[in-house]
N, C-alpha and C positions, 0 to 999 in steps of 0.2 A: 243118901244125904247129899246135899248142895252143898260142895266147897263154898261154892262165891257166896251163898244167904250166909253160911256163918262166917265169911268176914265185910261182910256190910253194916253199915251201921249209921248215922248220922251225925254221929261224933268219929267215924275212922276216917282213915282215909279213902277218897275220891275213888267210888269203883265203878266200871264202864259197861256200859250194857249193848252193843255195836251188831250190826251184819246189814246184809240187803231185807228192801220192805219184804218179799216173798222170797220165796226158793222156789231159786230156775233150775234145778239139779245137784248133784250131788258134787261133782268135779269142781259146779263154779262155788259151791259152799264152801271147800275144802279151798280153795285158792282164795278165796275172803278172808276165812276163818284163819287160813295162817298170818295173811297178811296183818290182820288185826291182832292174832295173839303174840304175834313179834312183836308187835310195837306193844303191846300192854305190858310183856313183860321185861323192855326196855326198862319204861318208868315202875316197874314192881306194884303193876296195877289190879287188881280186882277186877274180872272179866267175866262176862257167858256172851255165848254167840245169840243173837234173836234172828230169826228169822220165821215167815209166816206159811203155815199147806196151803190156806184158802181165805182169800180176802171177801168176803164173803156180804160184806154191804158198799159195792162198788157202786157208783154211780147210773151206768150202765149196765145193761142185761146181758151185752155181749162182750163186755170189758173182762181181760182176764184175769182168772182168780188164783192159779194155782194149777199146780203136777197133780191134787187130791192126796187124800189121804193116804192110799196106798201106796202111794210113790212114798210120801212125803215120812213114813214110816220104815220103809227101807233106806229112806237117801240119808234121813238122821242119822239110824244106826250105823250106816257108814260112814259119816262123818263123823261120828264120835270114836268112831275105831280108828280110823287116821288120825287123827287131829290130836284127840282125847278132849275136844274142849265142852263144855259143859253149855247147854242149849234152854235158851225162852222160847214159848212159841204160845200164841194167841190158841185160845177154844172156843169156840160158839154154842157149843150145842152140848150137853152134859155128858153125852156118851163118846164126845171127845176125849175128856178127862181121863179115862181108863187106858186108852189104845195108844196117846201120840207118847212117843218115849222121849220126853222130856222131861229136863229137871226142875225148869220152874213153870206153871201156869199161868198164863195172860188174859186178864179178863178186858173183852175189849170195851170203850170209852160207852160206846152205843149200850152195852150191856150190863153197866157197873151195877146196876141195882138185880137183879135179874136174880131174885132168891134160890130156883134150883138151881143155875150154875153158878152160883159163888157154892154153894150147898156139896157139890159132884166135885167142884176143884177141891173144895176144902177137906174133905173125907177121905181126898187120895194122898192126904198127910205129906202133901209137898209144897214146899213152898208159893203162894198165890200174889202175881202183883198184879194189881187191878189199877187201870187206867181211868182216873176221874172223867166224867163226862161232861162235855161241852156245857153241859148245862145245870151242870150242879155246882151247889156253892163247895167252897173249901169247907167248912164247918157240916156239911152232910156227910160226909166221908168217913165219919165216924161211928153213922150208923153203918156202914158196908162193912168197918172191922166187926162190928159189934155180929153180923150175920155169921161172917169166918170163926170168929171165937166161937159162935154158939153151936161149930157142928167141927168141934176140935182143932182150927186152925189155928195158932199161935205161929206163926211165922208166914208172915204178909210184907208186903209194899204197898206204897200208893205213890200211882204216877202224876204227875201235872202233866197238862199237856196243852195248854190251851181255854179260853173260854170261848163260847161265841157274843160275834158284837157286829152287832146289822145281819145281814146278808152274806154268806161269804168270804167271812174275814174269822180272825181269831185276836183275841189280845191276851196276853200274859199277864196277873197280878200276881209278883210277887209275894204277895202277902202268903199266896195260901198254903208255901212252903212252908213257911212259917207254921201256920197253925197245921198245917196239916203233921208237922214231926210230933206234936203231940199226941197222933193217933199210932204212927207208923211209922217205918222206912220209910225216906220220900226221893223220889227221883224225879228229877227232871227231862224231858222229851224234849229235845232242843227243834228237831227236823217236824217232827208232826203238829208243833207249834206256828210254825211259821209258815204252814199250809193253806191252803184259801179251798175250802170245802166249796166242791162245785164251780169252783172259779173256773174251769177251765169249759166250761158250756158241758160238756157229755163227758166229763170228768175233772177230779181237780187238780186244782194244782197250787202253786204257793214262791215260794222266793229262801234259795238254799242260804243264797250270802247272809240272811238274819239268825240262822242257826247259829253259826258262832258266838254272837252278840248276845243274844237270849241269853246258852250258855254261861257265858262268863256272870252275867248278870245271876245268874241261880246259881252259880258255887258260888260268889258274894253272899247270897244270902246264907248259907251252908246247906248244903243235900250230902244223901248217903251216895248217892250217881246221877250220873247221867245218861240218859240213852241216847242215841244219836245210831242213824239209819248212815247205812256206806254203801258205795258201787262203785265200781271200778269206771264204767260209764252211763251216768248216769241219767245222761238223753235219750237214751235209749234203751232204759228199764222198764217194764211192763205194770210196774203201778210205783206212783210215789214221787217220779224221777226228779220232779221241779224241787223235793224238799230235803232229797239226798246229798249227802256231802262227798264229795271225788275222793274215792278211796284212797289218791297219791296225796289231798290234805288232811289226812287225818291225822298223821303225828304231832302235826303244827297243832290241831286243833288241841289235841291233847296237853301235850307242853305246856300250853297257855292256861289249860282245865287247872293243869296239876298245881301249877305255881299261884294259884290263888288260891287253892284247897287249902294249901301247907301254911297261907299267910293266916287263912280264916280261923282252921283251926287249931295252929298251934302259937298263933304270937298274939290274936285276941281274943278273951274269953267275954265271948257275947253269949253262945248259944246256952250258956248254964246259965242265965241271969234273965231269958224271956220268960215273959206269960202272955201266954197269947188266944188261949183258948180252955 
């Protein structure tokens, strides 16, 4: 059972969803993952570590993906034996779902609709949060629970992360936080929002400094979390790095997460008064 799924909510409080875009091994997971569960459990935060085996729809053919699975199956369990901290991690393919020893499943943005694997995450009666895609409305997200319920999943998320707009770019409507808690958990993706798909010619890239901003703007609206992508240096990361937050900002970032959570939802009572979908 996932500690962090049972205490997420979109009426509790603010819980964080953090690590590097992929896992570079297991030593530097473990020096992330404590850096981060220190500070979470500073502010008395609701955490899992995410990190990803195999980035798997890279831009490039020779861009890299990942240690693979095998690695990426030992270096977990080791981090979870150090650390103890409880791990997300993206699946592509359905016979993921059985092998990678994680505690919550990741359905990536490309793949949200993809009937067997919501089908494979959802039967492994573990927690699923499925990343809204570029290109679906907030109000379709309702069928992808509707998938999960129907092959016993009852404890899901749904990510925002972005929509696309022109070529290359992403904008963020608030709105579909909004209607999207009517279906589910909903978390916000501060770093893979502010991404610019392909921008970078032979990969993409994007602008870190709007992740905070996003942020703040999605716990105004109210969310169950936030995810947000960290590294220590993050110029020098092997996928992501333009959209990563410097691991030495993250507590600032948090501070500021937390102190609007607490305004939203305990001194205004908005989110028991919408209808939005």
């Amino acid at each position: 059972m996932s500690v962090f799924f049972e205490r997420l909510g979109n009426d509790k409080k603010l819980s964080i969803i953090a690590g590097p875009c992929v896992f570079e091994g297991t030593q530097h997971a473990i020096d992330h993952a404590s850096h981060i569960r220190e500070v979470c459990e500073k502010y008395e935060v609701n955490f899992i570590y995410k990190t990803s085996f195999d980035k798997a729809n890279r831009t490039h053919a020779k861009a890299y993906r990942g240690v693979g699975i095998d690695d990426a199956v030992y270096g977990f369990l080791g981090l979870k034996e150090v650390t103890g901290v409880e791990i997300l991690t993206d699946v592509h393919e359905a016979w993921h779902c059985d092998i990678i020893p994680a505690d919550i499943l990741q359905i990536p943005a490309f793949l949200c609709r993809q009937t067997d694997l919501l089908q494979a995450a959802a039967v492994t009666t573990k927690p699923v949060n499925v990343k809204k895609g570029q290109f679906l409305a907030p109000h379709d997200t309702k069928w992808i629970v509707d998938k999960l319920k129907s092959h016993g999943c009852d404890r899901h998320m749904l990510t925002e992360r972005g929509t696309s707009f022109g070529y290359n770019n992403l904008i963020v409507d608030m709105r579909s936080l909004a209607i999207m808690r009517s279906y589910s958990h909903v978390i916000f993706d501060a770093t893979h929002s502010v991404q610019l798909p392909g921008g970078g010619g032979d990969k993409s890239s994007g602008n870190r400094d709007f992740a905070p901003i996003l942020a703040r703007a999605a716990v105004a609206v109210g969310v169950a979390g936030v995810f947000i992508e960290v590294h220590a240096n993050p110029d020098s990361a092997p996928s992501d790095g333009p959209n990563m937050i410097k691991l030495s900002n993250f507590k600032n970032v948090i501070d500021n997460l937390i102190e609007i959570d607490y305004t939203i939802k305990n001194r205004i009572d908005i989110m028991q008064h919408e209808k939005v979908a």
